[in-house]
Every structure is written in C-alpha cells, then in structure tokens.
C-alpha positions in Angstrom: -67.7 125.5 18.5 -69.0 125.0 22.0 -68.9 121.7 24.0 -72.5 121.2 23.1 -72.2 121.4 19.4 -69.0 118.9 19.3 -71.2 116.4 21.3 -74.2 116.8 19.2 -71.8 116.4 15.9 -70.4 113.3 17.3 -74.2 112.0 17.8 -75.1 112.6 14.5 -72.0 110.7 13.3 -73.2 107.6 14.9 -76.5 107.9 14.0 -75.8 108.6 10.2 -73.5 105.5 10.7 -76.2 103.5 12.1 -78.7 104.7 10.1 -75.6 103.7 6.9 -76.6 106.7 5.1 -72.9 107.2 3.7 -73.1 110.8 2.4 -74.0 112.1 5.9 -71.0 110.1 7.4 -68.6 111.9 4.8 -70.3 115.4 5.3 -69.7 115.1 9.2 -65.7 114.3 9.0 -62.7 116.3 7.4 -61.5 114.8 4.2 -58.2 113.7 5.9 -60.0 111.9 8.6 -57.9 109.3 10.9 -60.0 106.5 12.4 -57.6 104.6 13.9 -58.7 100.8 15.5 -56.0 99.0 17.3 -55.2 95.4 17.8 -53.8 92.8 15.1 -55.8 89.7 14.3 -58.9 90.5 13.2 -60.5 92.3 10.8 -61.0 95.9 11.4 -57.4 96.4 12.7 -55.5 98.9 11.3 -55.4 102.9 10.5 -57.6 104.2 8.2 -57.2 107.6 6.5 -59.6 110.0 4.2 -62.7 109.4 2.8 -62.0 106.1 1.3 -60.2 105.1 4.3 -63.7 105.5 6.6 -65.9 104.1 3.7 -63.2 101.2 3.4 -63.7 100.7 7.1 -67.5 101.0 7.4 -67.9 98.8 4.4 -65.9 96.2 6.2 -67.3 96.1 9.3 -71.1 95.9 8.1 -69.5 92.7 5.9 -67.5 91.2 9.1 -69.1 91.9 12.2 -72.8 92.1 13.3 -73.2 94.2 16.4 -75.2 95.6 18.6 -75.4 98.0 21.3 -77.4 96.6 24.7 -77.3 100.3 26.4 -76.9 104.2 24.4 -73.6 105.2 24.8 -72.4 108.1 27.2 -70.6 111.1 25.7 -68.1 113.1 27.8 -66.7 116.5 26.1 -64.0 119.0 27.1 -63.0 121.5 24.6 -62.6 119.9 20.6 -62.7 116.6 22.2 -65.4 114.3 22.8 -65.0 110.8 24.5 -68.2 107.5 23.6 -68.0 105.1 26.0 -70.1 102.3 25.4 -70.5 98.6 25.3 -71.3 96.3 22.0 -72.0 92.7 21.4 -71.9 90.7 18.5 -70.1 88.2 16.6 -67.9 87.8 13.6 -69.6 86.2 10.9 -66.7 84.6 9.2 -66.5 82.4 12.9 -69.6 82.8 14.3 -67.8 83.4 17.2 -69.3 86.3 19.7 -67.7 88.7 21.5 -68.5 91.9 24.7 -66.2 95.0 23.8 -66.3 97.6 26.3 -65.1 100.6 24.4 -64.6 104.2 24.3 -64.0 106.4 21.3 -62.1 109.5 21.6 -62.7 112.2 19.0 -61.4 115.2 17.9 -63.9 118.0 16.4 -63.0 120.9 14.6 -65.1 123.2 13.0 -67.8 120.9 13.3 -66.3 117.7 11.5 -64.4 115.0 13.2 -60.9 115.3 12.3 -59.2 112.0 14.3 -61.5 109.1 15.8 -59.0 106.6 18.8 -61.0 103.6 19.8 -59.7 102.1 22.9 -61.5 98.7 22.6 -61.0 95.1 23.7 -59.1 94.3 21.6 -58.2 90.3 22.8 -62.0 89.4 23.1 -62.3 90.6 19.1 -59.3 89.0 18.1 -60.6 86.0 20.2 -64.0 86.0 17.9 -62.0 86.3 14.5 -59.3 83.1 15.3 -60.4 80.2 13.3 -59.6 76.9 14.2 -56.2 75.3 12.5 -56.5 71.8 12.1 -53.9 70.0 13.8 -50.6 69.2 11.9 -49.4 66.0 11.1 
C-alpha cells in the first residue's frame, strides 16, 4: 500500500474509534493486533493483544477516562509506518483528577490493517490523575 493509503487507514481507525462504532475498529486491525500503552499505575497500562485485547482496552478507557482532543492530530508516514502526534486532556473519573498528555502513536500497517499500535505518552501526568489519596496511617 502507498504512504497515502496507510495514513488514511490510520484516520479512519481514530475516527471509527471516536465515532465507538466497534465493528469498523475490528475490520481496520489484524486479528493479532498489539496495542501496547506503557506506564504502571493507572488504568490503561499494559499490552493488549487480539481482538478482545483492543475491545478490552477501548471498553476500559470509555469507562475510566474522559478525554478530549483541543487540536486534530498530525500524521507523519514513511513506508508501513505511520506516526499520530497529538495532545489530549481529560481526567480519570474514578479521581476526578485531570491530566495534559502529549502523545504520539506509532503504528504499523500492513495490507491495509494495523498490525502493532506504540503509544509514547506521558505517562507520570496519567499516573498522577489515577493516584488516590491514602489516608494517613496510624
């Protein structure tokens, strides 16, 4: 696929995951999709794999965190890999706690499906937003 298609595949996996219309999000990845989302320490931490993986992680994140996305993001693409960089606010809604992540996603396309998403996020100022507060010990 060229440059152009990759991008445009990766733009209509965000908007299918904006718009939460599931089946689209499934038809635009490989059934052994990797998303992986670094940092420990708050909720959406971890490696997801597969189908269920990505509908595990979507589920959880429209449950968890509300965010938004003050500018459109910018898409950079070289060969079968495209790169989101963008910038969300929000909060975690078990704290109430907000949070600014500058981010960028770097994904692999092949054949026209995403195959392995990398966020590179920040991840202290979401860890930050998921602490609760401990009450002091005795």
């Amino acid at each position: 696929m060229s440059v152009e298609k990759n991008v445009q595949v990766v733009k209509d996996f965000f908007a299918a995951i904006g718009s939460g219309d599931k089946q689209r999000v499934l038809a635009l990845v490989t059934e052994d999709i990797e998303w992986i989302v670094p940092g420990e320490g708050w909720p959406l931490a971890g490696t997801h794999r597969g189908h269920a993986g990505l509908a595990d992680v979507l589920q959880k994140a429209s449950e968890e965190v509300e965010t938004t996305y003050p500018k459109p993001p910018t898409f950079v693409a070289q060969g079968n890999r495209v790169l989101v960089v963008g910038i969300a606010t929000g909060k975690i809604k078990a704290t109430n706690k907000t949070f600014e992540d500058h981010w960028v996603f770097d994904i692999t396309v092949r054949n026209g499906k995403l195959t392995n998403i990398r966020e590179y996020i920040d991840t202290q100022a979401l860890a930050r937003a998921s602490e609760t507060t401990a009450s002091p010990k005795p």
